[in-house]
C-alpha positions, 0 to 999 in steps of 0.5 A: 558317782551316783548319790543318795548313799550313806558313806561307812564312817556316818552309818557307824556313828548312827546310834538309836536312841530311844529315849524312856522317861522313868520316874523323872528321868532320862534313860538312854540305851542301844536299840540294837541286837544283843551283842552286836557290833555296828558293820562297816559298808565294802571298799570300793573295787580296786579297779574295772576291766572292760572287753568288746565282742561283736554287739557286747561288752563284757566287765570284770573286777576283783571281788571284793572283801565283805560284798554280796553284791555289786551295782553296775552302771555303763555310760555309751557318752562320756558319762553324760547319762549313766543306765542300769546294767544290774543292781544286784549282780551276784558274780565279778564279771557281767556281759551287757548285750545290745551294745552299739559297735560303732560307740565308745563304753563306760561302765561303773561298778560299786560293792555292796552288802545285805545291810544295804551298806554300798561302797563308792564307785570305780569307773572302768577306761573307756573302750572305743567302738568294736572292729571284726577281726580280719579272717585269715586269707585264703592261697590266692589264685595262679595268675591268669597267664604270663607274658615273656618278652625278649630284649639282648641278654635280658628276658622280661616275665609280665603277668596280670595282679593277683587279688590277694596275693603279696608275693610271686615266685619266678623260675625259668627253664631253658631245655623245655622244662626238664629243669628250673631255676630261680629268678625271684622266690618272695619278688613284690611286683608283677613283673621281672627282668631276668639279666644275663639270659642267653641269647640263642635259648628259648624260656619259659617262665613260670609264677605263682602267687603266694600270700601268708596263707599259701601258694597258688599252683604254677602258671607257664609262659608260651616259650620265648624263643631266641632273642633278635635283634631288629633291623637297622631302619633305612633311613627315610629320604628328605623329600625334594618335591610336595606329594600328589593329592589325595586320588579320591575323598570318601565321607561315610554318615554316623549319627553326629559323626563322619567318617573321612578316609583317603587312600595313601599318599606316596611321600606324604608325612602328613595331611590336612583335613577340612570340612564344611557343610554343603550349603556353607563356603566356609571351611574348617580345619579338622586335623593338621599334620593327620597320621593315617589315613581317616579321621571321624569328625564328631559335633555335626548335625544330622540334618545338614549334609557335608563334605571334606577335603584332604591335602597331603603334605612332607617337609618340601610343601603341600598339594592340593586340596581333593574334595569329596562328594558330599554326605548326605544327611544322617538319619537311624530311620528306615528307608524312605518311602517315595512321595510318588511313584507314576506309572507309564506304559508301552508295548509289553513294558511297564515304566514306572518312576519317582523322586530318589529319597537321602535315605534309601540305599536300594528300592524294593519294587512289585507289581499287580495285574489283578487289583492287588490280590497278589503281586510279583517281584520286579527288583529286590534291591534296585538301585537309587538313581541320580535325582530320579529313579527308574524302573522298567518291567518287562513282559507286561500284558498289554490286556491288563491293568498294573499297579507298582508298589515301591518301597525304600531299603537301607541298613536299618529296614524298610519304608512302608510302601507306596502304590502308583496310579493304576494303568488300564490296558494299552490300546493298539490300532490299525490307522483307518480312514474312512475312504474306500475300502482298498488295502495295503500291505507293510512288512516290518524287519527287524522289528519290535515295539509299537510304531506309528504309521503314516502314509504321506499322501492325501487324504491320510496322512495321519499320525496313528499307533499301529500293533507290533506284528510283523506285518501290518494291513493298512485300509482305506487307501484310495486306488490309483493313488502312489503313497510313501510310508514312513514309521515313526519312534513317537506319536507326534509323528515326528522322530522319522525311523525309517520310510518305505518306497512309493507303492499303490493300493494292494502292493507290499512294500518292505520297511526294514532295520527298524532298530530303535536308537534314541530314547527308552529304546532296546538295543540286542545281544546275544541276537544273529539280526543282521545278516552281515553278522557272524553268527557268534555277535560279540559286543564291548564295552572299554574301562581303565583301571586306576593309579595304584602302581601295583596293579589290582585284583578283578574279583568280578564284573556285573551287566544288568541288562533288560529281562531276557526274551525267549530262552537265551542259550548264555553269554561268555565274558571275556576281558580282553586288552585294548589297542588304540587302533590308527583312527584312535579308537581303543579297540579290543586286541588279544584275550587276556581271560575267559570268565565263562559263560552266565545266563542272565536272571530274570531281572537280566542281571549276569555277574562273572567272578574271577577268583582264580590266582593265575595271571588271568585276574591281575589287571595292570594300573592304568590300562585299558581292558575290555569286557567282551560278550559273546551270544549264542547264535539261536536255533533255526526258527528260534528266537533266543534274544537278550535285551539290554536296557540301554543306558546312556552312561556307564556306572563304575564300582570304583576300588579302594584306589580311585581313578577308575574309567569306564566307557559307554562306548562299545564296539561291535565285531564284523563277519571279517573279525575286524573290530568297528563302531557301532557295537551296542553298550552290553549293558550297565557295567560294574567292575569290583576290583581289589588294590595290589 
């Protein structure tokens, strides 16, 4: 309690005392009001209540006899430190503001009157730290949908929480809503299990949410029809015999990652899978007894390539290990530019060349003849080549200087660009000595390209490139002398094409079937050169189809030939089904379907598709086919060519299921509609074809 005040006994015993010295003697009297008592201070109050509001508390206490005033104190730490609320507060309440929540309150009140008597202090219970009321809650929300299952004779209601809500109530219809019954009125969980529900009925089920404040409307179920039993399993067979491998392996580069996939295997309760960088021959085991068929291998480095292996495994043993082609490494770049392009040139032909990067998908490649002020597409999205790739323009004017840009392509963009060296124009020259002026003449059939000459005798016996007409005046020749003549694929003379008969000065001989067959040559389709040749010239090329015992789907086939020369009239494609003939040759025999007629685009790309359902586009596993093309035969005086670049190799668009051949064989349909060799490769095959 506060000190400094004078307690009601000690204030009535107080007496002033004023001392008068009469004559000698000592007086005493009161020095008070005439006819006043001495007054006695307030009692105490009885007691102190205290209440808390937000940032308040407020005090309360009887009022007590002979006060007119009140002195109030509050202490927020256990009466450590006491601070003035009032000290002359009139009322039997005060409410002291600024009061701390989170702190407990003390507050004490004494009585006192207008002599300035005060009685003692009454100390109020603590009353701890202020908490808002909690608001009433708000009906929560239907549930969001609601989920019904069938078992036999039971139908099970889920549905997601409700926020808020405490109860849910569950009925159930089983006549498509015109009546409800109750499964649950107040049930807890957000879940129910209806027993005893008729098997050949269909339910809905509807709930809603509830709390103390209401419900929330009804949500339904999609109807639940009637319950069936699933079938009984056959039961699997013990195998007797390990499985086959895997038919193919594929890794597909993420960044850290691989991505393994195999096709599956018949028999097989499991695989095993191991990988291992390329430069390492150390293997490591990455999934044992793997169900499915992939698995992403994470924790590599980007910079290394990989490759895997997969076996496939049951309860009879294991097979062999079938390993993939290795992944190159990773990268989130762009494609990537080549170091270097090199650019060569033959008649009306550019050739231009680089070093295949790891990260480019496809090249984007164009060309300029004027000092690149404008350039023209030769290939959007030419593919990567093995080590190296190549391009080749036709059509080039042999009067011009090119230049080639080249840039790298991938899913993630474009590689800036990089030129070739410059080439200036392509010289052609008759072969010229300087003996008399006396003239030969050569004709050439069937012929194209730039040849070189020699006249094989003496003095001229020169290498020399002569131009591409048809006919060809040679100067120079001495008279009376008999001279062979010989052309040659290459300007060292020494890949001998063809050679003519012995002739002198002023004859003409003829040099014929001059068709190129080694090297970055041309071979024809769609062309009537050879008069043996019926005047539809039909060429093939031979692919087997994979393992998969269902068969496949052939969506389409693509040629990629040279650029078209003149104006073909089109090529029919048709598959055809194969015949090993008594030399052994697999030999085209009956048409199994006609893709129609393409006519190849200016990068000599013809694509047929087969998206029909007859049996026309079903292929069987591991059969021979073969893609026929048919050219049209060109007017009269006309010259409708296609060119194919000529490749020595065939590339396979391989399926989901591997396995798949195709042959750089082709065939060739004679005027007695025999099928023989020596048919031209219809240029770079691709087959896409879909697993049964």
């Amino acid at each position: 309690m506060p000190n400094g005040y004078l307690t009601g006994r000690r204030a009535a015993a107080l007496l002033t005392i004023i001392a008068v010295l009469v004559g000698g003697a000592l007086l005493l009297a009161y020095a008070g009001v005439p006819g006043a008592e001495a007054q006695s201070p307030p009692a105490t109050p009885s007691s102190v209540s205290l209440t808390r509001a937000d940032g308040t508390v407020t005090a309360s206490w009887p009022a007590v006899s002979g006060a007119t005033k009140y002195h109030v104190t509050y202490s927020s730490d256990n009466k450590q430190s006491w601070s003035a609320a009032s000290d002359s507060h009139t009322g039997t309440s005060i409410t002291i503001s600024g009061a701390d929540n989170a702190k407990t309150y003390i507050v004490g009140v004494r009585a006192g009157n207008d002599s300035g008597q005060w009685s003692g202090w009454r100390n109020s219970d603590a009353i701890g730290p202020y908490t808002p009321p909690t608001p009433d809650p708000d009906p929560p929300s239907a549930p969001s949908s609601v989920t019904v299952t069938r078992g036999d004779g039971t139908v099970t209601a889920d549905w997601p929480d409700v926020s808020g809500a405490t109860k849910y109530h569950v009925t159930y219809s089983t006549d498509n809503k015109q009546s409800w019954s109750l499964a649950a009125s107040s049930h807890p969980n957000s879940a129910i299990t209806i027993n005893n529900a008729d098997n050949a009925k269909t339910y809905i089920v509807g709930v809603r949410a509830g709390n103390d404040a209401g419900w929330s409307g009804w949500r339904n179920s999609p109807p639940a029809g009637p319950y069936a039993p699933e079938p009984t399993p056959t039961p699997t067979p013990t195998p007797t015999e390990p499985p086959d491998s895997p038919t193919q392996v594929t890794v597909t580069r993420g960044d850290g990652s691989m991505t393994i996939t195999w096709p599956a295997v018949d028999g097989a309760s499991g695989y095993t899978v191991l990988a291992s960088s390329v430069r390492n021959t150390q293997w490591y085991t990455k999934s044992q007894n793997q169900q499915g068929t992939s698995l992403t291998v994470t924790g590599l480095q980007n910079s290394r390539a990989y490759h895997a292996a997969v076996r496939a495994e049951n309860s009879a043993g294991e097979s062999e290990y079938r390993v993939s082609a290795a992944a190159a490494p990773y990268s989130a770049h762009s494609g990537d530019r080549p170091e270097s392009v090199t650019l060569t040139r033959s008649h009306k032909k550019l050739t231009a060349k680089w070093q295949s990067g790891w990260q480019a998908t496809s090249y984007h490649v164009t060309y300029t003849s004027d000092g690149g002020q404008s350039w023209s597409l030769a290939a959007l999205n030419h593919p990567v080549g093995k080590g190296y790739t190549v391009i080749e323009i036709p059509d080039a004017d042999n009067a011009k200087t090119y230049t080639v840009g080249v840039r790298g392509r991938n899913k993630h963009g474009d590689s800036g660009w990089r030129n070739s060296n410059a080439i200036g124009p392509l010289n052609i020259r008759l072969a010229v000595s300087d003996i008399a002026p006396t003239t030969a003449t050569i004709t050439l059939s069937n012929h194209d390209g730039d040849w070189h000459y020699k006249a094989n005798a003496a003095p001229d016996d020169s290498c020399s490139a002569a131009q591409s007409s048809a006919t060809v005046n040679l100067t120079g020749l001495s008279s009376g002398t008999t001279y062979t003549y010989a052309a040659y694929a290459d300007a060292a003379c020494s890949n001998l094409m063809a050679t003519a008969a012995a002739f002198t000065t002023g004859s003409v001989v003829t040099v014929g079937n001059l068709n190129k067959t080694t090297g970055a040559y041309a071979y024809q389709v769609g062309r009537v050169h050879e008069p043996h040749m019926k005047a539809m010239v039909r060429h093939s090329t031979h692919f087997t189809t994979g393992g998969n015992s269902d068969g496949y789907t052939l969506n389409q086939a693509t040629v990629i030939l040279g650029a078209p020369h003149g104006s073909p009239t089109g090529l029919t494609a048709k598959i055809y089904s194969g015949i090993v003939a008594s030399d052994g040759k697999n030999l085209p025999n009956a048409m199994v379907k006609s893709l129609g007629q393409q006519t190849p685009t200016s990068n000599g790309e013809v694509t047929w598709s087969c998206s029909d359902s007859g049996t026309g586009c079903d292929l069987s596993a591991n059969t021979t086919y073969h893609l026929v093309l048919e050219g049209a035969a060109p007017a009269s005086g006309d010259h409708h060519y296609t060119w194919a670049t000529a490749h020595s190799y065939a590339q396979v668009n391989e399926p989901a299921d591997a396995g798949w051949l195709i042959s750089n064989r082709g065939f060739r349909q004679d005027d007695d509609g025999a099928w023989g060799g020596g048919g031209h490769i219809p240029g770079k095959l691709s087959v896409t074809a879909t697993p049964k």
